[in-house]
KEKE-3310 file (N, C-alpha, C; in steps of 0.2 Angstrom, whole numbers, plus 5000, padded with zeros to 4 digits):
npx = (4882:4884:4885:4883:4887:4872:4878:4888:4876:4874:4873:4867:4859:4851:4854:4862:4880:4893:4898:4913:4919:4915:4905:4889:4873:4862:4844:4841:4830:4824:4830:4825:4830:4834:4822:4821:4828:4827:4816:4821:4831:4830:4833:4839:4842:4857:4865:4881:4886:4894:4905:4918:4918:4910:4901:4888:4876:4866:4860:4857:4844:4840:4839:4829:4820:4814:4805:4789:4780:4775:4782:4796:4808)
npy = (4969:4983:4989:4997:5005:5011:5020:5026:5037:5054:5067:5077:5078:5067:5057:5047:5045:5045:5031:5031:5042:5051:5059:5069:5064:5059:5053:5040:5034:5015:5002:4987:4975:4982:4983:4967:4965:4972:4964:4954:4964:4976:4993:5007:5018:5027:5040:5049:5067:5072:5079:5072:5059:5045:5035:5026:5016:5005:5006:5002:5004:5018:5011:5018:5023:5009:5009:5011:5026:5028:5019:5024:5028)
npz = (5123:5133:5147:5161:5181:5193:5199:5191:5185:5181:5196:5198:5186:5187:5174:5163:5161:5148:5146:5139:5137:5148:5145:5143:5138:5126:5126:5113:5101:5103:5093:5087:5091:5104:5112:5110:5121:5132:5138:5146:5152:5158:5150:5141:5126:5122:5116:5113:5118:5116:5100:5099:5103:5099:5105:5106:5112:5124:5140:5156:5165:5177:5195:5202:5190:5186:5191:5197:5202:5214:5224:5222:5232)
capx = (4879:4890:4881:4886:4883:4867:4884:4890:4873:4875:4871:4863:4852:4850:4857:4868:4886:4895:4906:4919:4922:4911:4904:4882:4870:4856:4841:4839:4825:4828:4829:4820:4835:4834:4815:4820:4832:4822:4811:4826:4835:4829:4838:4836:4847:4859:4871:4886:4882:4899:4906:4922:4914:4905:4898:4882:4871:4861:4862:4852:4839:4844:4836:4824:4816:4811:4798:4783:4782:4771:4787:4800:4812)
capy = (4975:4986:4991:5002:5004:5017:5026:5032:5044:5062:5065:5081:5079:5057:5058:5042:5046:5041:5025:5031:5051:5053:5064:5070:5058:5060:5048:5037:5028:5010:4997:4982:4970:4985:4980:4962:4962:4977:4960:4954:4967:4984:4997:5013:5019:5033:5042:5052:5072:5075:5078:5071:5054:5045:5031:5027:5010:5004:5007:4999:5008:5018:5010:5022:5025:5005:5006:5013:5034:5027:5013:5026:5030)
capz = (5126:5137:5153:5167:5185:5193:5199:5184:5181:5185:5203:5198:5183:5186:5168:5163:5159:5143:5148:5136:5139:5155:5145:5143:5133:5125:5125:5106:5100:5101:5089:5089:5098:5109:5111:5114:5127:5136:5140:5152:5156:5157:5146:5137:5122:5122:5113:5120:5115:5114:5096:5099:5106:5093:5107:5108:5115:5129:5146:5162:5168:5182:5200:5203:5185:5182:5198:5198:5207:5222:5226:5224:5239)
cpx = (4883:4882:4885:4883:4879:4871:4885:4883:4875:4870:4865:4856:4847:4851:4861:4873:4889:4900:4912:4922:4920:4907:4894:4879:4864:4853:4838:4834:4828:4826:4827:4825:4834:4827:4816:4824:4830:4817:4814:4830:4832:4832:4833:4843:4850:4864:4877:4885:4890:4902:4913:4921:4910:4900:4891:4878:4866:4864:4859:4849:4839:4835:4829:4817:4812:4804:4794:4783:4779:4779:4793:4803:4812)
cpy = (4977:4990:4996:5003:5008:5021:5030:5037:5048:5061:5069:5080:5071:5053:5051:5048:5042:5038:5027:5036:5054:5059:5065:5065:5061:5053:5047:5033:5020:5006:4992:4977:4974:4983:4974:4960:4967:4971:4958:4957:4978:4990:5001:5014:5025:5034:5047:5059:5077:5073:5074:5063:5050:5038:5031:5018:5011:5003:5005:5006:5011:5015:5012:5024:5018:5005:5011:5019:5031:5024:5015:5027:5039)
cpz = (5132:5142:5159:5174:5186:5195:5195:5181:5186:5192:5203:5193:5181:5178:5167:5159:5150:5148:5146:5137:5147:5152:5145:5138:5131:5124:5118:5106:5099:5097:5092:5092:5103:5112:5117:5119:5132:5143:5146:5157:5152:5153:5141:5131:5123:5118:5117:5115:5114:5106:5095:5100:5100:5096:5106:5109:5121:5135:5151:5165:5177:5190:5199:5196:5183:5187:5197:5204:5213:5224:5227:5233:5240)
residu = (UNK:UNK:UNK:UNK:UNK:UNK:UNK:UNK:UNK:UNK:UNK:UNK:UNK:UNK:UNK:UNK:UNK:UNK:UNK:UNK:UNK:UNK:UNK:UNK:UNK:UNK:UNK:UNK:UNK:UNK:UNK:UNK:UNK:UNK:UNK:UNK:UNK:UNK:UNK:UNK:UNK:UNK:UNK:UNK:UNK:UNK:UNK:UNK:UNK:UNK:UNK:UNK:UNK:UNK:UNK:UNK:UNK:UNK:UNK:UNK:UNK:UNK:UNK:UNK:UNK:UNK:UNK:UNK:UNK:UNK:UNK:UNK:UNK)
# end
């Protein structure tokens, strides 16, 4: 599993980035390993939306989305 820091999302749309182009992602349904390691380690699925790119995995869940609205900053 390739991870990234909560830096690498976009500043403006709190977006993650692709690791491999820098380019936009879209949110994938995840599969069920994706499931079991969700249980350790927080993570969302994405793909990169760029055609040129054919990346796509799991990425840590940025800071601010794994906590609960009241506990935000």
């Amino acid at each position: 599993m390739k991870s990234i820091s909560p830096t690498a999302y976009g500043a403006v749309s709190g977006r993650p980035r692709c690791p491999c182009c820098n380019g936009a992602t879209n949110r994938i349904a995840r599969r069920w390993v994706d499931m079991l390691t969700n249980i350790f380690v927080p993570v969302r699925r994405y793909r990169c939306r760029e055609m040129r790119c054919d990346w796509e995995g799991n990425l840590r869940n940025p800071p601010s989305a794994s906590l609960p609205t009241g506990l935000r900053d």
